[in-house]
C-alpha positions in Angstrom: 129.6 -117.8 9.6 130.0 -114.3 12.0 131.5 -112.0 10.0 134.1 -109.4 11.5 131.0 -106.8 12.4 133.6 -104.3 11.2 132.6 -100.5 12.5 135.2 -97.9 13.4 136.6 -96.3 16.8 140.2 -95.5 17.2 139.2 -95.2 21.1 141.4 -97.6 23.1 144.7 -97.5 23.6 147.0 -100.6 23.0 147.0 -101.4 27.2 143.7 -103.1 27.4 142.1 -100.4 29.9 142.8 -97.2 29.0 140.7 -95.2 26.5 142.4 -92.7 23.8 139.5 -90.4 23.0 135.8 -90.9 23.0 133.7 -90.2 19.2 131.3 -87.0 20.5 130.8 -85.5 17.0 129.7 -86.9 13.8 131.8 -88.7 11.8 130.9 -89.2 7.8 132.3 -91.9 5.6 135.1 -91.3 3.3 135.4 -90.7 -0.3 137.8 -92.9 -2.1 139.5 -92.9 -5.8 139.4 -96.4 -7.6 143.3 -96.3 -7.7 143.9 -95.7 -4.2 141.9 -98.9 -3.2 144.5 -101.6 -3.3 147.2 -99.2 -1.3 144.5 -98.6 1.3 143.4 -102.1 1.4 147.2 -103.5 2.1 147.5 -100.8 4.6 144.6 -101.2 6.7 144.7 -105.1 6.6 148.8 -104.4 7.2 147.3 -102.4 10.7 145.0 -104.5 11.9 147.3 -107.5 11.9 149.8 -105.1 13.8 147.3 -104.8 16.3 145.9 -108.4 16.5 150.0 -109.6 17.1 149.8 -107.3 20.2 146.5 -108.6 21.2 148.0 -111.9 21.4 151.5 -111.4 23.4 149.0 -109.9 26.2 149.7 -112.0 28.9 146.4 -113.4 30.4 146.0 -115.8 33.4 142.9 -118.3 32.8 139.6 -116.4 33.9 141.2 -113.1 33.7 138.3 -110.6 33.6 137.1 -110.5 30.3 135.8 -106.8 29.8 138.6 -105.2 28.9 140.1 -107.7 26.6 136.5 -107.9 24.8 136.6 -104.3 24.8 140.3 -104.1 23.3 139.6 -106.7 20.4 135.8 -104.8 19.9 138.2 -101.6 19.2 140.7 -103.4 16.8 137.7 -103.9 14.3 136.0 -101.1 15.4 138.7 -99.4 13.7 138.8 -101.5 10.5 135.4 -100.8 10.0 136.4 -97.1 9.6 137.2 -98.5 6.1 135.7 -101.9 5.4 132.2 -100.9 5.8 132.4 -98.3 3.3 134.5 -100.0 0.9 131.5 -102.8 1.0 128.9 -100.0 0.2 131.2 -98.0 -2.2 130.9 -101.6 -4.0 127.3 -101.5 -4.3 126.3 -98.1 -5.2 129.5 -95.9 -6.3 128.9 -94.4 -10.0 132.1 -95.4 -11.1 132.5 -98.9 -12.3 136.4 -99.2 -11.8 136.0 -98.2 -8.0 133.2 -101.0 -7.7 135.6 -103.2 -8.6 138.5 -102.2 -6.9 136.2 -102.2 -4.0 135.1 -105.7 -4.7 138.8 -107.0 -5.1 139.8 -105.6 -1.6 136.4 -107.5 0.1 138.0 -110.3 -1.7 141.2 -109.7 0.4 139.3 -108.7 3.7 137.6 -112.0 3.4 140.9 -113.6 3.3 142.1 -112.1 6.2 139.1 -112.6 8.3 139.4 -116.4 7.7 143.4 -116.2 8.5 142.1 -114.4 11.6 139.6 -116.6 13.0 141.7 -119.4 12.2 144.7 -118.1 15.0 144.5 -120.6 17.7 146.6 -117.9 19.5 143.8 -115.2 19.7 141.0 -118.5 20.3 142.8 -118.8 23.3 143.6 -115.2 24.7 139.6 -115.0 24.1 139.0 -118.3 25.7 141.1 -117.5 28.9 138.8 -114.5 29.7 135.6 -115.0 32.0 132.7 -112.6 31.8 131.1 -110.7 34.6 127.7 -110.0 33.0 125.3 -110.9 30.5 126.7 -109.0 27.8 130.2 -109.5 27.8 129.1 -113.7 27.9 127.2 -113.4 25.3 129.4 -111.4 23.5 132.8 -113.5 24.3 130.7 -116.7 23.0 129.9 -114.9 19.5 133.4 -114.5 19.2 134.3 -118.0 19.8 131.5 -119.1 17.7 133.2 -116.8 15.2 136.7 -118.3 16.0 134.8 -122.0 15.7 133.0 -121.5 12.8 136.0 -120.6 10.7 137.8 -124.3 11.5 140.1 -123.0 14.1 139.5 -126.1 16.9 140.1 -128.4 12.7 143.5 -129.9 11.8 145.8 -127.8 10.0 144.7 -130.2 6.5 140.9 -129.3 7.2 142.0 -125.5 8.0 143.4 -124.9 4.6 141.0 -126.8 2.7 138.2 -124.3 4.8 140.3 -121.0 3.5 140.3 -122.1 -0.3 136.5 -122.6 -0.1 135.6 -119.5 2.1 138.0 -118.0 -0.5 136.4 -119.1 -3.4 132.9 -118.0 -2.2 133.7 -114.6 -1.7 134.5 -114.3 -5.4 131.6 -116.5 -6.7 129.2 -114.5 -4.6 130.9 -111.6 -6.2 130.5 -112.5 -9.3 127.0 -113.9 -9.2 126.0 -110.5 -7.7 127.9 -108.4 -10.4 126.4 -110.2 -13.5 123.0 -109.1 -12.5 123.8 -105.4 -11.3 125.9 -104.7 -14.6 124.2 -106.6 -16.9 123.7 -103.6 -20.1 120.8 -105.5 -21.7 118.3 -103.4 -23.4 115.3 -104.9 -24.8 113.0 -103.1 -27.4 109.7 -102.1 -27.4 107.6 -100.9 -30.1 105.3 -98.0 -29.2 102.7 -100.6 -30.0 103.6 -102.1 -27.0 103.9 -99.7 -24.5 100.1 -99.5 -24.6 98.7 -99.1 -21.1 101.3 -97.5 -19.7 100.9 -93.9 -18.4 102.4 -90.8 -19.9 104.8 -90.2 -17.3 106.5 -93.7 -17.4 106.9 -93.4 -21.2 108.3 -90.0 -21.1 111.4 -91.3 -19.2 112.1 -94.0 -21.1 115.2 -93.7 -23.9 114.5 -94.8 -27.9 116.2 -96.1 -30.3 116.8 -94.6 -33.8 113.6 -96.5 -34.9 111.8 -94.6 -32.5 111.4 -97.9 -30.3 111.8 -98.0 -26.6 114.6 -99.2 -24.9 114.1 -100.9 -21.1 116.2 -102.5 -18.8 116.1 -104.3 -15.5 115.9 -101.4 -12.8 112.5 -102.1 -10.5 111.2 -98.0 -11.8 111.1 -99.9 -15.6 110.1 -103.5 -15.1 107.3 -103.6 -12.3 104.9 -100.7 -13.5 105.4 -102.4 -17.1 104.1 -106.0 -16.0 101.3 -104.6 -14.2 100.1 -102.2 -17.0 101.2 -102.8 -20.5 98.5 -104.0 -22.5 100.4 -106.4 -24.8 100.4 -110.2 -23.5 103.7 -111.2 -25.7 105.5 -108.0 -24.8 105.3 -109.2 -20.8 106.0 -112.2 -21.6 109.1 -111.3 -23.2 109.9 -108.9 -20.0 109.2 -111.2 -17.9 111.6 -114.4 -19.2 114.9 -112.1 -19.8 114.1 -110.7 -16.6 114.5 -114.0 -14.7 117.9 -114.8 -17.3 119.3 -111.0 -16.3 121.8 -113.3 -14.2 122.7 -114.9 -17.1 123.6 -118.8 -17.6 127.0 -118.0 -15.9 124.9 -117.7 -12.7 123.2 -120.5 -12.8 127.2 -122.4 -12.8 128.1 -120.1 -10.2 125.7 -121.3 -8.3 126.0 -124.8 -8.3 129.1 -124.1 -7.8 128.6 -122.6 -4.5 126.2 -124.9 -3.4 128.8 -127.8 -3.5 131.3 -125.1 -1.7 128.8 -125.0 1.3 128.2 -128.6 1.4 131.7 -129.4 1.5 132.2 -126.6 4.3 129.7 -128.7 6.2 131.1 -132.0 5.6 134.6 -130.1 7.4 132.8 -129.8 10.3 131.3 -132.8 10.2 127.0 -131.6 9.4 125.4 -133.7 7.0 124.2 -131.0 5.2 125.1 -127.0 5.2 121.8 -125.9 6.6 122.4 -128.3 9.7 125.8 -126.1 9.9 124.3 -122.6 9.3 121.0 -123.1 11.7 122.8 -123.9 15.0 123.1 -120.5 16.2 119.7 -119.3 15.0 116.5 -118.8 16.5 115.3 -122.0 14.3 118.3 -124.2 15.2 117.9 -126.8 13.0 116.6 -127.5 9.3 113.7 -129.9 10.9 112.3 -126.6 12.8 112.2 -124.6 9.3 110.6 -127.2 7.1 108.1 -128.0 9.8 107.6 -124.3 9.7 107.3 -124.3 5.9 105.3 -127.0 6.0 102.6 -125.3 7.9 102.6 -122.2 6.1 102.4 -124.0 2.4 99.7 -126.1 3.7 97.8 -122.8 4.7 98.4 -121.1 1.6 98.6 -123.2 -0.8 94.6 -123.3 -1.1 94.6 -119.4 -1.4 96.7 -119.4 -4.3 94.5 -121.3 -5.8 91.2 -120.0 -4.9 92.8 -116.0 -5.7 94.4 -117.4 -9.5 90.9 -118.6 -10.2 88.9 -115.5 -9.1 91.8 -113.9 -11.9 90.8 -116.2 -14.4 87.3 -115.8 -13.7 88.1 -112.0 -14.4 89.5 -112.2 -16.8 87.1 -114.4 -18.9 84.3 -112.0 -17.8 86.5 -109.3 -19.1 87.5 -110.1 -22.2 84.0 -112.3 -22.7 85.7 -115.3 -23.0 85.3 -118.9 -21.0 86.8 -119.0 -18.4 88.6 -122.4 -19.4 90.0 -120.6 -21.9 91.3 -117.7 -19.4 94.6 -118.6 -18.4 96.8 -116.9 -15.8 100.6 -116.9 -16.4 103.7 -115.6 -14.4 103.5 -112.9 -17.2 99.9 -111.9 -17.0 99.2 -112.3 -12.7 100.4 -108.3 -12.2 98.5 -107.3 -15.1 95.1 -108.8 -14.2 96.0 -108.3 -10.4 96.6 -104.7 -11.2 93.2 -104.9 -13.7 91.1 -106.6 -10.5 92.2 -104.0 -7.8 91.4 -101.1 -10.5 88.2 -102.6 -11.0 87.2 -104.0 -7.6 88.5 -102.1 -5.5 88.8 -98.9 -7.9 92.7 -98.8 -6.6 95.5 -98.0 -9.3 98.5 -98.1 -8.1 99.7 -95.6 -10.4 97.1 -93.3 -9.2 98.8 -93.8 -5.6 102.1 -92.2 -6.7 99.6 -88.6 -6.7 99.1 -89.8 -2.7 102.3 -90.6 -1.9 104.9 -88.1 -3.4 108.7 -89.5 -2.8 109.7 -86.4 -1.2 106.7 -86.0 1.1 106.9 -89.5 1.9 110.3 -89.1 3.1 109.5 -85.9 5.1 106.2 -88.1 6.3 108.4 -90.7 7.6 110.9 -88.8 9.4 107.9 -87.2 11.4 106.1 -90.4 12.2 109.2 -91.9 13.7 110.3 -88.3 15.1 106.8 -88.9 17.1 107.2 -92.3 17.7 111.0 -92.5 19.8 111.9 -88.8 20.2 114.5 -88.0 17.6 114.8 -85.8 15.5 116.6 -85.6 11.5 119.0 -82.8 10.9 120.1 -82.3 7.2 123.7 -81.5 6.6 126.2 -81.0 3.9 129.0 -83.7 3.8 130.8 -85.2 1.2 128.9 -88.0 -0.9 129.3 -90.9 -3.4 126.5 -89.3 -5.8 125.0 -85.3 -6.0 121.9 -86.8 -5.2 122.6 -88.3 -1.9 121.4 -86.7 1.3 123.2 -86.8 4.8 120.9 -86.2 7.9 122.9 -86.4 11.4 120.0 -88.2 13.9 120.0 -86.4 17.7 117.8 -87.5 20.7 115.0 -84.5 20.7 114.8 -84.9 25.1 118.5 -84.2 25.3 119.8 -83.0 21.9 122.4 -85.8 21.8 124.0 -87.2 18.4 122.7 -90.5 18.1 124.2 -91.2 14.7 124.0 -90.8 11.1 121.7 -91.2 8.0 122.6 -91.5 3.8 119.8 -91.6 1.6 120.6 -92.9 -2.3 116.7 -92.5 -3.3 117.2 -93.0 -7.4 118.2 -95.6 -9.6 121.6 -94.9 -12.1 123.2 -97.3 -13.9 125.9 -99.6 -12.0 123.5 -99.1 -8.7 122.6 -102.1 -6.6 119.2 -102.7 -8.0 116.7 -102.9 -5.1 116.1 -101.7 -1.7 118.8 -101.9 1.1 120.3 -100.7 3.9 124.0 -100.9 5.2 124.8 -101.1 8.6 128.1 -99.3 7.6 129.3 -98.4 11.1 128.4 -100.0 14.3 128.3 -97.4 18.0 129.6 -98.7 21.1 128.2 -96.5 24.3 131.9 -97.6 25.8 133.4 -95.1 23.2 130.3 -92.7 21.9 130.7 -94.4 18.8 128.1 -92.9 16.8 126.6 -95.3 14.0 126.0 -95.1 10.5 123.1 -96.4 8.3 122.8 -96.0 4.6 119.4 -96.0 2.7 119.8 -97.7 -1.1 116.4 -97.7 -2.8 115.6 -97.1 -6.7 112.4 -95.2 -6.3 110.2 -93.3 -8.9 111.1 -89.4 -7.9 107.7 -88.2 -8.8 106.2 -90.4 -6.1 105.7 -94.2 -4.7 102.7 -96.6 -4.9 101.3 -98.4 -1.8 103.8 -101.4 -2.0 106.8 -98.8 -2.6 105.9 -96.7 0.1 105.7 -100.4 2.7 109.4 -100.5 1.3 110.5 -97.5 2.2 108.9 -97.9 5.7 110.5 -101.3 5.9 113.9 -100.2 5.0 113.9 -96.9 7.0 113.0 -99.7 9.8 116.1 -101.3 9.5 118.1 -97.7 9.6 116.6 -96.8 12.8 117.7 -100.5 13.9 121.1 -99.6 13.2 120.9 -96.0 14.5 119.1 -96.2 17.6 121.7 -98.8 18.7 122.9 -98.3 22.3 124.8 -101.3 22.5 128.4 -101.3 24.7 130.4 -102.8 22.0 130.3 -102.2 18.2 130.4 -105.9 17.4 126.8 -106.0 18.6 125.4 -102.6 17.5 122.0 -102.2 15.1 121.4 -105.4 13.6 123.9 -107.6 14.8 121.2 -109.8 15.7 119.9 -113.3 14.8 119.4 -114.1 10.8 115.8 -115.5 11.4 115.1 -112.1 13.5 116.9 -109.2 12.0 113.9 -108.4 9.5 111.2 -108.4 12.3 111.8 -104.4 13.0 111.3 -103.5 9.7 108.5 -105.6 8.8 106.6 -104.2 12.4 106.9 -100.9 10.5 105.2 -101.9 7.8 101.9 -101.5 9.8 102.6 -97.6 9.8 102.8 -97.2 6.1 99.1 -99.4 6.2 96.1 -97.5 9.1 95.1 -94.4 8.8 96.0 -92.8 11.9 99.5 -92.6 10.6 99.3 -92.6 6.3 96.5 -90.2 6.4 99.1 -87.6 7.7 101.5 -87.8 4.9 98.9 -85.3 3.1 100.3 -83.0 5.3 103.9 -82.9 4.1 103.0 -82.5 0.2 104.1 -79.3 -1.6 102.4 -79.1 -3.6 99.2 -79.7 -2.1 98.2 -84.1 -2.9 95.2 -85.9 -2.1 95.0 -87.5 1.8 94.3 -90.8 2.5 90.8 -90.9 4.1 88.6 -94.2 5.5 87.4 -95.2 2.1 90.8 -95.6 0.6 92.3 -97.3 3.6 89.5 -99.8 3.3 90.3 -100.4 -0.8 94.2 -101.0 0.4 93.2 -103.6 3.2 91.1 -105.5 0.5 93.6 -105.6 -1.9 96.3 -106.7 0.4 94.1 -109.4 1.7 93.1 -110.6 -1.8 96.6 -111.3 -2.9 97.7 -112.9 0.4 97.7 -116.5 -0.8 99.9 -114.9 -4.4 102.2 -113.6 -2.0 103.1 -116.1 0.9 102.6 -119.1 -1.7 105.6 -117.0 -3.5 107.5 -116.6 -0.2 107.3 -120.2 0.9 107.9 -121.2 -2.5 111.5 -119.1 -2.1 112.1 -120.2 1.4 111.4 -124.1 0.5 114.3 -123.6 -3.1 116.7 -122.4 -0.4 116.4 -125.0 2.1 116.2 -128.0 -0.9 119.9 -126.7 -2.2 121.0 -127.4 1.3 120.3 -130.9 2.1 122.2 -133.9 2.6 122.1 -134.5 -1.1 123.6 -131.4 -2.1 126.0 -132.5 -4.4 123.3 -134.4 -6.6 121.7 -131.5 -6.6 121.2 -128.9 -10.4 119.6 -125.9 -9.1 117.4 -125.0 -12.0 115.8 -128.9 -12.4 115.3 -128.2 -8.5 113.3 -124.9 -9.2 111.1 -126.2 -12.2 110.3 -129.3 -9.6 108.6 -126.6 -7.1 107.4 -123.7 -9.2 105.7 -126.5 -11.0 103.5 -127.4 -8.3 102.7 -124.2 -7.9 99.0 -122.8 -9.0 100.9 -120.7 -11.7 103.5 -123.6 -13.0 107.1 -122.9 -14.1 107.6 -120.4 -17.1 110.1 -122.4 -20.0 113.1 -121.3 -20.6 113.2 -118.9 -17.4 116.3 -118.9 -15.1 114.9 -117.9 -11.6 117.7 -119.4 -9.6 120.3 -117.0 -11.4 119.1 -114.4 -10.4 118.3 -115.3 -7.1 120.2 -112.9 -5.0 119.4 -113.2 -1.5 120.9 -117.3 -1.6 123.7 -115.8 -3.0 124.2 -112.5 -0.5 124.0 -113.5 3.0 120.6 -115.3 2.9 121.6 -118.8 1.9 119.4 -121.3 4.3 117.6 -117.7 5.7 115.2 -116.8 3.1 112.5 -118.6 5.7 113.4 -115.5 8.4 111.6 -113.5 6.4 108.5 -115.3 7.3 109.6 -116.6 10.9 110.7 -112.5 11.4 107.0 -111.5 11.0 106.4 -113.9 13.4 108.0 -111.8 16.1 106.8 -108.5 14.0 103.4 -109.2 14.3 103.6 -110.5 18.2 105.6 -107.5 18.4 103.1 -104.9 17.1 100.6 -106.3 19.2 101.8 -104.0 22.0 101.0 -100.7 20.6 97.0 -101.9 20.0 95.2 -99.3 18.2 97.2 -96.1 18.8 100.8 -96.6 16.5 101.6 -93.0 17.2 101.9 -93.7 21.5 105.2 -92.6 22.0 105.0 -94.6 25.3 105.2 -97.6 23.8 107.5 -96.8 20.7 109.5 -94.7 23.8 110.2 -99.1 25.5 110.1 -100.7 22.5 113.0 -98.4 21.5 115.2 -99.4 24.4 113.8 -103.0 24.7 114.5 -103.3 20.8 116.3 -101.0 19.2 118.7 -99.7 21.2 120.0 -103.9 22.1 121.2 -105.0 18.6 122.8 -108.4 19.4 123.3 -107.6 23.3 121.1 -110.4 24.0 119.2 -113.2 22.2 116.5 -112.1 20.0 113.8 -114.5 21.6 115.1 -113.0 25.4 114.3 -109.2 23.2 110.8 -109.8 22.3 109.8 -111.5 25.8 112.0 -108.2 27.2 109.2 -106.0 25.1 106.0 -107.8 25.2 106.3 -109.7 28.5 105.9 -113.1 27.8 107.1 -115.8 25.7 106.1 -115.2 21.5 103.7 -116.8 19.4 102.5 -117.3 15.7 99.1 -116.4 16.3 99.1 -113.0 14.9 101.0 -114.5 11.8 98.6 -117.0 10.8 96.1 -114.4 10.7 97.5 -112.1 8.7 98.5 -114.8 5.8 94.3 -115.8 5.9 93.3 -112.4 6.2 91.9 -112.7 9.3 93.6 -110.4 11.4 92.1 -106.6 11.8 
């Protein structure tokens, strides 16, 4: 279901065609207090419907231009965005735990309005009665009637209601799910004993206990370097299964829960199942497209999985002198003896990489590279922020010194902090207005410095700012990445390829203060190895994911128990299912947005791939990153994303490229 894409403007005036003021200089996002919230909330919600009552006593005749009533209704929630999209990052990463849960309880509200919105067969129609005179404004006047659609509005008034109590009700659930993982205070304790194998500089940040035993949580800084290093079999183990039950067993009700919620909002609209209802307007379409697409990739690397756990065991027995029948590889033990292999094969230690990649030259690194690469230019700048850490950098076109938009950066874990990497599209731009966007950059990164895989995530998530700030899209609705589910990760995972050749990473070396090791031929070659030995690992994991997601969804939903599903498919998986783990609780993506999407993360690298194609062996050409800017970038959801990439590349896509890369065949 569409979403308001809430941004801000204040730009229109209330007589569809006449503008107020134009945004020229940068705007920064607000600072609330916790008890100000609900006031705010009622107020701005109180506004908008003010607005919207207006909208609709417009008189229209039928095929009345449709510009400026797409541009007055683009302004309405233009404006609300001013506040919603902040209020929905304030509820992620603010320090305070009473403002992330005032901030939760008004999404809880704006959800309620949006339904009561989209469900006003007045506004349907004043949208309805409008005819477009280009591309964009059709496209756009059919996402808003797909919006309007999607929400029950064309239902009877029985149906309707029954919709708003479940839409309702997800909100919360979803908010809860997400809010028993991020706050869980769980603590479990290590004995020095046990900490074996980890480096010096992880221990030293680590609390104790008055027994002189450590204390770790569930923050990405504590739990990865721990399973790949830490000596003690039964102390990853123990990680390992109360990290998959960090949700809790509420989750795994909330869950269910939500799952029947969907499948019942399908039945409403008469789909057999709620991935029929959620694919329509994706590049897919259909849940037979996806699992034929699923189907392919498990059958590719399913074999690899196998083959890589077995070269693992067979490491493992020549390691420890053992036989190999007696070498087993668990879920527990696979990023220790990985991490053992590449340290031993391919002499790589990702721990050792943090010394090549500090996080603040990294940062300065990537700013350059995409400075090169589309002609812009980051300017730092003191505004107000959620957390003294946080860093503001205004983003200007270097050919004409124009303010594009605006960047936050939340680099470090705290407690209370959204737990991964992120970033929020908190404020669309409209080129009608010179709207400026806003991205903001959640990550919880080690502040000495990043291995390899870190420093792909920062890429990849510094991909989807630039997405959302290099947006030149005419209405805010559409800005940054506005676009297709099944397409909005391809940007980010193109950019992936910069943090992996030489002719870009071997730069970085020149951004460290103090001086750090650069990345030379030898090294590159050690990282292309490794990445291509743990291909099967990987995209086994990812169609594993994708395939859960889509077998919640079905026709059968209601007969569904989510965790007897998951033990089904990790189980015929090389590595089996872990007793007494809870994956599914903790599963946030099917519980955030990505519910019947988690395949666009493969089916976006796809386009990524066929994408990348087009700068060949020179990723610096600012030529090339110069169209795919405006080709890309600069359309959010202007036009479909399949139209985008045969925009960019010239022809129709493929999965050539893909396929290569998940058998480690492409160069």
């Amino acid at each position: 279901m569409k979403r308001f894409k809430l941004t801000t403007l204040c730009m229109l005036s209330m007589g569809m065609g006449q503008w107020a003021f134009a945004e020229t200089e940068r705007s920064t996002l607000p600072k609330f207090q916790a008890k100000d919230i609900p006031t705010q909330c009622d107020a701005k919600i109180a506004d908008v419907k003010t607005k919207l009552a207006e909208f609709a006593k417009v008189k229209l005749k039928n095929n009345a231009p449709a510009g400026a009533v797409l541009a007055k209704w683009d302004q309405i929630f233009a404006e609300f965005e001013d506040f919603y999209g902040p209020i929905n990052l304030a509820s992620n990463v603010d320090p305070s735990a009473d403002l992330r849960k005032a901030a939760e309880d008004c999404e809880v509200k704006i959800s309620q309005f949006q339904t009561e919105v989209y469900q006003d067969g007045k506004l349907y129609q004043q949208i309805k009665k409008t005819k477009a005179s280009d591309e964009i404004d059709r496209k756009y006047r059919q996402d808003i009637l797909d919006g309007f659609e999607d929400t029950g509005v064309q239902l009877p008034a029985e149906k309707q209601a029954r919709l708003k109590v479940i839409l309702d009700e997800l909100t919360k659930i979803q908010q809860e799910y997400a809010r028993n993982i991020r706050d869980n205070p769980e603590k479990l304790e290590f004995t020095p004993a046990e900490l074996k194998g980890l480096p010096e500089s992880y221990i030293a940040n680590l609390k104790k206990n008055e027994k002189g035993n450590y204390l770790l949580g569930f923050d990405y800084p504590e739990y990865r370097p721990f399973m790949e290093l830490a000596d003690s079999d039964d102390a990853r183990k123990r990680y390992q299964i109360a990290y998959t039950r960090r949700g809790t067993e509420k989750n795994l009700v909330l869950l269910k829960q939500a799952i029947d919620l969907r499948h019942e909002l399908a039945q409403l609209f008469g789909k057999a199942s709620y991935a029929d209802w959620a694919l329509k307007n994706r590049m897919a379409k259909n849940p037979e497209t996806v699992n034929k697409f699923l189907n392919e990739v498990h059958s590719t690397v399913a074999p690899l999985e196998k083959k890589e756990v077995q070269t693992l065991r067979e490491f493992k027995a020549k390691t420890l002198n053992i036989p190999v029948e007696k070498a087993e590889i668990n879920r527990w033990s696979e990023g220790y003896w990985s991490e053992k292999l590449r340290q031993e094969k391919y002499k790589i230690d990702q721990e050792k990489m943090r010394e090549y990649f500090p996080t603040q030259a990294s940062q300065d690194w990537l700013f350059a590279i995409s400075s090169n690469l589309y002609g812009i230019e980051f300017k730092p700048a003191k505004v107000d922020v959620w957390q003294d850490e946080v860093e503001y950098y205004d983003v200007t076109d270097r050919k004409t010194g124009q303010l594009l938009g605006g960047l936050y950066i939340d680099k470090f874990p705290r407690e209370g902090k959204y737990g991964h990497a992120a970033v929020w599209g908190v404020k669309g731009g409209s080129t009608l207005t010179q709207r400026k966007p806003i991205s903001a950059l959640v990550t919880n990164f080690n502040r000495k410095g990043l291995n390899s895989d870190e420093l792909e995530t920062f890429v990849h998530e510094f991909g989807h700012a630039l997405h959302g700030i290099l947006s030149n899209t005419r209405y805010a609705s559409q800005s940054g990445t506005s676009v297709e589910r099944d397409f909005v990760e391809a940007p980010s995972q193109m950019y992936e390829e910069w943090a992996r050749r030489k002719e870009t990473l071997s730069t970085l070396a020149d951004y460290c203060k103090p001086v750090c090791p650069r990345v030379d031929d030898e090294l590159i070659g050690k990282l292309k190895a490794v990445k291509n030995y743990g291909r099967g690992l990987f995209y086994s994991r990812q169609t594993l994911y994708a395939q859960y997601d889509m077998a919640l969804h079905t026709a059968d939903a209601l007969k569904t128990q989510p965790l007897d599903v998951w033990k089904k498919l990790e189980n015929q998986t090389a590595l089996g299912y872990v007793p007494t783990t809870e994956f599914p609780g903790q599963f946030g993506h099917i519980m955030g947005g990505y519910q019947v999407g988690y395949y666009g993360y493969m089916w976006s690298e796809v386009m990524a791939l066929d994408m990348l194609s087009a700068f060949g062996d020179n990723l610096n050409n600012p030529e090339v990153g110069a169209r795919y800017r405006k080709a890309i970038l600069s359309q959010g959801g202007q036009k479909k994303a399949e139209q985008l990439v045969v925009d960019f590349l010239g022809r129709e896509p493929d999965n050539k490229a893909f396929f290569q890369e998940i058998t480690g065949q492409r160069d």
